[in-house]
N, C-alpha and C positions, 0 to 999 in steps of 0.2 A: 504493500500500500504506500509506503513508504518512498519508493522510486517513481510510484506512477504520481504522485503528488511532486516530487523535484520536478520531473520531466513535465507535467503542468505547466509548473512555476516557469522553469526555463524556456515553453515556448511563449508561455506569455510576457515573461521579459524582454525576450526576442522582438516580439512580433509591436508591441510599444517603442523599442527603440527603434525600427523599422519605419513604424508611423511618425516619430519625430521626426528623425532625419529625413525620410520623403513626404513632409507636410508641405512642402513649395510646390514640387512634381506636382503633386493631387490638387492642391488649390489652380494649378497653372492649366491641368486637364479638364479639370471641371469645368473653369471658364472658357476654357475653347470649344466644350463638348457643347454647353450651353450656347454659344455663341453660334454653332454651326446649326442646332437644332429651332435656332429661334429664327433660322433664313427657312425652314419650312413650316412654318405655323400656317396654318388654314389652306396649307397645299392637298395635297394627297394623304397624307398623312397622318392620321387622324390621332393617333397619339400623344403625337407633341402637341399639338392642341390641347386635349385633354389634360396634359403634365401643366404645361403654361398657364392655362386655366385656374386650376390649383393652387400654383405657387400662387398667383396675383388674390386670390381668395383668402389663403390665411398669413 
């Protein structure tokens, strides 16, 4: 029980300092991902409408 609680720990340590150090990456993907998906709003699409939607909602 013992190992499998380190090995836990350890990939959750992992996996936070993972998230710090590519906190820039994520933030810089997001708004491009955003950014490309906001050039098809009420195209074909009918998703990102519905996501867009949302966001401006709550």
């Amino acid at each position: 029980f013992a190992v499998l609680m380190f090995m836990i720990f350890i990939l959750e340590l992992s996996a936070g300092i993972s998230g710090y150090v590519l906190k820039k990456d994520a933030g810089d993907l997001i708004k491009s991902k955003m950014m490309t998906s906001m050039q098809s709003y009420n195209l074909t699409v009918h998703n990102n409408s519905v996501v867009w939607d949302h966001l401006q909602e709550t």
